[in-house]
N, C-alpha and C positions, 0 to 999 in steps of 0.2 A: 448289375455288375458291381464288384466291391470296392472299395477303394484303395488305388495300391500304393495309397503314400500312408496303411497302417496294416500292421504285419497282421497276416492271413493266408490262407492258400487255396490256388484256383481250385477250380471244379477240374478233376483229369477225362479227358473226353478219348474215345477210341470208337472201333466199328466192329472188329472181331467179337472180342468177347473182356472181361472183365471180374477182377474179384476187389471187393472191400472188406479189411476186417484191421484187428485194431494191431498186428506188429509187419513190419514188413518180409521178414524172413516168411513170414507162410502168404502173406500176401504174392510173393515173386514163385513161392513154390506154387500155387494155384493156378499163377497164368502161365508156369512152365508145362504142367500138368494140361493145360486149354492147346496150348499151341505143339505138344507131342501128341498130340491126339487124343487126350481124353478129352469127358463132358463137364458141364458145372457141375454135377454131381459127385464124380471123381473128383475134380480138385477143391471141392467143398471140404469133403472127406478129408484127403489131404490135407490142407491147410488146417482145417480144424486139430485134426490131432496133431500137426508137427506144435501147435500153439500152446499145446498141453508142455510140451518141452521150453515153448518162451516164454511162458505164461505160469509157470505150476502152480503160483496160490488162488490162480481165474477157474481151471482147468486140468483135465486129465481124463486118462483112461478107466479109473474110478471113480467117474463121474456120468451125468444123464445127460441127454439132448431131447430136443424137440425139433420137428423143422416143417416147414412146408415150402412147397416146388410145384414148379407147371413144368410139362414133360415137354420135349420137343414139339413145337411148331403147334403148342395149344395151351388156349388162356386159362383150362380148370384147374384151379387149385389146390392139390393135397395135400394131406396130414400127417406124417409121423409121430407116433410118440414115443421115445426112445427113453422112459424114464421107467427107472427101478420100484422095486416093490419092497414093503417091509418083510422079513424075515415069518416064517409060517408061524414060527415058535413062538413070536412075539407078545406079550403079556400085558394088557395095559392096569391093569391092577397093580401087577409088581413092582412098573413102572412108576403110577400114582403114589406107591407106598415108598418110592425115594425120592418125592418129591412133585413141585406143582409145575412144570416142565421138563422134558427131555432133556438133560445135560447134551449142546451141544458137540463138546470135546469129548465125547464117548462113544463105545460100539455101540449102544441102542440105540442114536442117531444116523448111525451109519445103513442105511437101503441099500440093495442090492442094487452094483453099475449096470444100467441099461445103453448105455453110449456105446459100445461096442458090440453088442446083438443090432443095433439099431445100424453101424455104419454098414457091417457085415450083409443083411440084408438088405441098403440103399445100392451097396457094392453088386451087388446079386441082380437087383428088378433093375435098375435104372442107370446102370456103371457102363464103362465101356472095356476099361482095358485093366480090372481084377486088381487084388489085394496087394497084390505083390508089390507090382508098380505103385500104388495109391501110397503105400506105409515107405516107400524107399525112402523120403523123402524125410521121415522124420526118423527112420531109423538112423540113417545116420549124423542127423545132427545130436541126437540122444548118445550117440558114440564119442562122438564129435566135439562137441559144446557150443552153445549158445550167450553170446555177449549178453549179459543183463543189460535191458534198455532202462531209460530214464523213468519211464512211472513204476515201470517192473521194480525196480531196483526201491520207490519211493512202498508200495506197497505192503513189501516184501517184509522192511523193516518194520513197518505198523504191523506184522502180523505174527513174528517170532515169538509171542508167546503163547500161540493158538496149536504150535507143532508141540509134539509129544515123543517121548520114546527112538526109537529108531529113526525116526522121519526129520528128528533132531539131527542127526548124523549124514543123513539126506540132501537135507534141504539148505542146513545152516552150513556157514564156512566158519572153522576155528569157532563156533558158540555165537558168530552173527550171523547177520542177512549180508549175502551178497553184496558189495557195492557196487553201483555204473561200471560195465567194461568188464567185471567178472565174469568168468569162463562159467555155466553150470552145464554142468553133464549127468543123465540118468542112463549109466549103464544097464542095469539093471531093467527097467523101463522097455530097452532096446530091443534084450533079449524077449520080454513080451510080447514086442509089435513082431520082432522075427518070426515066431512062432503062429502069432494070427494072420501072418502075411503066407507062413506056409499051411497052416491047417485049417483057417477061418476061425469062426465064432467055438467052434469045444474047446480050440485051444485054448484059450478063456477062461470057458466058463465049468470045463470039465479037466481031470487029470491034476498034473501038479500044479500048475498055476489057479488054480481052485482052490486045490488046496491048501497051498501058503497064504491063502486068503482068509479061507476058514481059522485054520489055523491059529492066525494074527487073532481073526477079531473071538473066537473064543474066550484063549488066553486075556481077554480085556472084558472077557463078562457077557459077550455078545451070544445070540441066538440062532444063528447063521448056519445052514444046515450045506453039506455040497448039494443036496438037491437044489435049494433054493436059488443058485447057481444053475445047473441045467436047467430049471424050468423057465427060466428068464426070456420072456420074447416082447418083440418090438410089436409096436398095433398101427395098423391104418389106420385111419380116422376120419372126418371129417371136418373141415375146418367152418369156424363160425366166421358170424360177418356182422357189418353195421357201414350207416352211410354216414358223409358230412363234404358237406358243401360240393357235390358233385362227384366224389370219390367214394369209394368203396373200400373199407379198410375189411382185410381180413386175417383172422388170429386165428393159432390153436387153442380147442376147445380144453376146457377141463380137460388133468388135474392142474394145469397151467393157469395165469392168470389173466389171459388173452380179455376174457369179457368183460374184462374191470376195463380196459381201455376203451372197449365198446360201450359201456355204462358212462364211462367219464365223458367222452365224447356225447355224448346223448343228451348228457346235463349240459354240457357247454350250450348246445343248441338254445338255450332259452337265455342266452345272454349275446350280446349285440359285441364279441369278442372281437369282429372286425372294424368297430368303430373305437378302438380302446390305443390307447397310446403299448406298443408290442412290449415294450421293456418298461412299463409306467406300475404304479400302483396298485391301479384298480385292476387290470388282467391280475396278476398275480396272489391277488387276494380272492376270486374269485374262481381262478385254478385249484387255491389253497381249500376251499370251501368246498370245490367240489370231489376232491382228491380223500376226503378226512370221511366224505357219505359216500363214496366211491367203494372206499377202501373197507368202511365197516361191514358194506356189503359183500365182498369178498371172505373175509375173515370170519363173516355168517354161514356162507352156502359153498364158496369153492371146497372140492375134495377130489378123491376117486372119483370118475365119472358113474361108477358102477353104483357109487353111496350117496349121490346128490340128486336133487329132485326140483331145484328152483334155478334153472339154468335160463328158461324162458323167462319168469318172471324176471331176474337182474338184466335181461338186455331188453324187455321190451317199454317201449315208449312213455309207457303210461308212469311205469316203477319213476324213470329220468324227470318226469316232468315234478313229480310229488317230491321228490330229496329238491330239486331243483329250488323248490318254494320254499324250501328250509333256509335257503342262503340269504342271508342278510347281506348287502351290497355295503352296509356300515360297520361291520361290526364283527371281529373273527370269534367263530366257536370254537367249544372247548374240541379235546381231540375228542372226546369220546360222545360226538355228535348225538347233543338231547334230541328227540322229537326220531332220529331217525329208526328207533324201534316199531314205531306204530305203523312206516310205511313197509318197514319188513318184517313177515310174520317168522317166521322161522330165526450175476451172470456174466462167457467170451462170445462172441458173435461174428457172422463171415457170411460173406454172399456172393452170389457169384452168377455173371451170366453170360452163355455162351453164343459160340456162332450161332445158334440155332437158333435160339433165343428162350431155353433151355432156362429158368430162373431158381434159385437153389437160395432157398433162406434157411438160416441153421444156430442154433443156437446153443452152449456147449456150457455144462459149467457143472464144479464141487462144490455149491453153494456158498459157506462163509469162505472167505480167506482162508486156504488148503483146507478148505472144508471139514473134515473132524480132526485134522492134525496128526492123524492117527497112519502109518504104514504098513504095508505087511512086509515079513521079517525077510525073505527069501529076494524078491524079486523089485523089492520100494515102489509098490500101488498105492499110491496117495488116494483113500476113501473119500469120497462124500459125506454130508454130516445132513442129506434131504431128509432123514427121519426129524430131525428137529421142527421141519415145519408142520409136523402132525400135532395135534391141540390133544391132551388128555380128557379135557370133557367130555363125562360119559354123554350117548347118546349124540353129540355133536356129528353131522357129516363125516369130519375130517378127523373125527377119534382116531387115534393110531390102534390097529389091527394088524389080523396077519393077513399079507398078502397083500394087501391094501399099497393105493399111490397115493404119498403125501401131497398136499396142495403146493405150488412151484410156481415162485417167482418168474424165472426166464419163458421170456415169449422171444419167438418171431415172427414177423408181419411180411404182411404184401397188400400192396395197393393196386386196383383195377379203377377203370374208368374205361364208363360207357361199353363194360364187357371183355377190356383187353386188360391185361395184365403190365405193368407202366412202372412197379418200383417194389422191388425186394428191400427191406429195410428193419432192421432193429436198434434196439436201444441197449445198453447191460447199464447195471446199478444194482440190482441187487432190489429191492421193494420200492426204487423208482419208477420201475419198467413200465407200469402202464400211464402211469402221469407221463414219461417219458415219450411213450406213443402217441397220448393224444398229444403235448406238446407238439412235437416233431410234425403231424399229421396241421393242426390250425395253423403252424408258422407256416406253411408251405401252401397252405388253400387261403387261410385269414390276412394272410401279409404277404402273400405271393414270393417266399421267400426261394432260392435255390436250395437244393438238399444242402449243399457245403455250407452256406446261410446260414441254415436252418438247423445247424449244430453246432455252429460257432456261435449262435447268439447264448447271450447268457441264462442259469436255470433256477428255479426254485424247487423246492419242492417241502409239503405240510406232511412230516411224520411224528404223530401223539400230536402232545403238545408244542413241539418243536418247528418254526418255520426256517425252512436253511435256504438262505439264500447266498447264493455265487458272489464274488467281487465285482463280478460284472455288474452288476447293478450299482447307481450310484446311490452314493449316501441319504441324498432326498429321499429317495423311492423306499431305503430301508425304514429310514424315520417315522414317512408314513404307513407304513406296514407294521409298525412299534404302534402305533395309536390306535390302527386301524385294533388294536389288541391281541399281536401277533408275539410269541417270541421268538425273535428274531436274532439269528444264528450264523454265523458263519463257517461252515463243514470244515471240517479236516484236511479234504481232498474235494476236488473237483465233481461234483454230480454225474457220475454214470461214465458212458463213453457211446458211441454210436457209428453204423456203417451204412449208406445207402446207393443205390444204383438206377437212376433211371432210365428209361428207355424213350429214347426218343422216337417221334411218328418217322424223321427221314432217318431212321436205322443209327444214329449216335448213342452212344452211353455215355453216362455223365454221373460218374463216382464222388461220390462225396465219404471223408474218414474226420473222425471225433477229434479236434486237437487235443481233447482231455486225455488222452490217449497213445501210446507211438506209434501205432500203424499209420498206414496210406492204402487208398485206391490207385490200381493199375490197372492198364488195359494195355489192349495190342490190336 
């Protein structure tokens, strides 16, 4: 139980049904959507995209999802992969030849949006009450306007020089970023959702709203064919898994980054985490340690799943135990983890669970901050910039190609125990996400924390050379993270943001929302 003479907030408990994601405008549109009759599916959906409207630099309709769900009244859990593909056309020579990375803020970062073939179909197999109903909800606040919230609003302005062209005109007010309480409305946006609400998925991805797409990213140099537009479809999948201390955590598979959480987690196992002071030193530096051989491994082998071949090897035991031995308990390494070559040879979020018990994790996002900044001219679709996480090294997995799924940060999770299905949960951050999972996952098994605990406690996290640790922690604990040979950092912005929903054995849910964040958890 927390302590209520220091500001925090309960856990929200209900019996019906329940959604958690990080603004409350689509958090209330979800459990209006639960209690007129849809499923968590439906107001997944829903909320997700109306978030694209609260949210635009987290989010939007040109952008990708992932998600995994357990269907009514059974604990198996599937896979969505709702992420775009690079353009057929795509050159990576040409590419090389302008340079040693993909320019972000340009059309040949920009992948084709999967998010919207992906809800269209979740709409179709697993929906209850159709498009129509599902998009009402963000069409008209997209008409309408949406008050800028307090982090929206902090975001917003760290990222006005990432918008480009049109999207300037868009996005900014009079040449700024919205301030708190500002009105933002995407007309334009609206007529979109109109149109998929009455045609489905070709609205889309075919006809004119294709084309203003094309169009756009032409005119900026891009490769984008309208086929590559109609060929665009969602995949079923199967989701992978891994255990820790009694639970079952399970993630989507590649081109996501799910296995790095299951890797990290795997290395934790050889350290005695639950004997460690939670917010102390020595956990954190051994999080740090393990996040830096975690992460290399990732940045080795994740890709297309079509192009990868070392999927077994990074989640199985043996790989965890070998980095594991790399970590000195004295002493931080560099970022670019010596020794661990030899053991290898080679984001918005919302959740939702219904009467049924119906569990919907869902993961949504443009990548960077409005993602390539880039809009198109007709209709203001805010692109994604997922082509930037493809690596130009020839021969690499993750070499950028045509047709090909770049490697993608956003994951979402589910947690089973003993077989049943117990806790839909994600983390966003952007390249915290899976440190953020195993975190989330040992505060709640290692320190028996509650999910709302377990998000409020304070974060670190080891990127390169860089250790960034939260204010939460006190000054001691940084000092010694300085010696331990850390550089020690203080972020810009709070670490990530997170949503989680447990499920109790006597039929309670108990919501837990990120205070890094504005949303909240509701139920009914």
């Amino acid at each position: 139980m927390r302590d209520f003479h220091k500001p925090g907030r309960s856990a929200v408990l209900s019996t019906n049904g329940m959604c958690a994601t990080s603004h409350p405008l689509a958090a209330k549109t979800a459990v209006q959507i639960l209690e007129s009759g849809g499923n968590a599916m439906d107001a997944a959906i829903a909320g997700a995209v109306l978030l694209g409207i609260c949210e635009p630099q987290m989010t939007g309709i040109g952008g990708d999802c992932f998600v995994l769900f357990t269907p009514p009244g059974s604990d198996e859990v599937k896979a969505l992969n709702g992420s775009g593909r690079a353009p057929a056309a795509i050159d990576g020579d040409a590419l090389r030849a302008k340079g040693d990375v993909i320019a972000p803020y340009s059309a040949d970062a920009v992948s084709i949006p999967g998010a919207v073939d992906a809800f269209c179909r979740l709409s179709k197999d697993w929906g209850k009450i159709g498009l129509k109903s599902i998009l009402a909800p963000a069409i008209h606040y997209a008409e309408a306007g949406v008050p800028v919230a307090p982090r929206v609003a902090s975001d917003w302005a760290q990222a006005v020089d990432n918008l480009s062209g049109h999207a300037r005109d868009l996005f900014l007010m009079n040449g700024a970023a919205p301030a708190q309480g500002e009105i933002f409305r995407a007309p334009g946006q609206a007529k979109v959702l109109r149109e998929i609400a009455m045609n489905g998925r070709d609205a889309f991805y075919e006809g004119d709203i294709a084309e203003d797409m094309v169009d756009t990213l032409r005119a900026q140099g891009g490769t984008h064919t309208l086929d590559d537009f109609a060929n665009t479809a969602c995949d079923y999948t199967d989701p992978i898994s891994g255990g820790y201390s009694g639970l079952d955590l399970y993630e989507h598979p590649p081109n996501g980054q799910g296995a790095t959480a299951i890797l990290l987690l795997n290395i934790l196992k050889h350290f005695d985490i639950a004997g460690m002071d939670p917010w102390g030193a020595e956990r954190a530096h051994i999080e740090a340690e393990a996040t830096k051989l975690a992460y290399n491994a990732r940045n080795r082998f994740l890709a297309d799943p079509d192009h990868m071949t070392r999927l077994d090897h990074m989640t199985a035991p043996e790989t965890a135990a070998k980095l594991a031995a790399l970590i000195d308990p004295t002493k931080a390494m560099p970022g670019n983890v010596p020794g661990a070559e030899a053991v290898h040879k080679d984001t918005i979020y919302i959740t939702v669970v219904d009467k049924d018990r119906m569990c919907v994790s869902l993961i949504y996002s443009v990548f960077h901050s409005f993602g390539s900044g880039i809009a198109s001219d007709k209709y203001g679709i805010l692109f994604q910039n997922r082509g930037a996480g493809f690596t130009l090294e020839q021969g690499h997995p993750n070499e950028v190609g045509p047709g090909k799924r770049p490697m993608h940060t956003i994951i979402p999770a589910m947690l089973k125990k003993d077989g049943k299905a117990i806790m839909p949960f994600g983390v966003m951050g952007g390249q915290y996400q899976s440190t953020g999972h195993a975190r989330f996952v040992s505060n709640i098994t290692d320190f028996d924390l509650s999910p709302q605990a377990a998000m409020d406690a304070p974060r670190c996290f080891a990127e390169g050379d860089v250790l960034n640790v939260e204010t939460g922690y006190s000054d001691a604990v940084r000092q010694a993270l300085s010696d331990l040979g850390h550089n020690v950092q203080t972020p810009e912005t709070a670490i990530g943001g997170s949503q989680a929903i447990l499920l109790h054995e006597n039929g309670v849910l108990e919501g837990g929302s990120d205070p890094r964040k504005d949303g909240c958890a509701i139920g009914y």
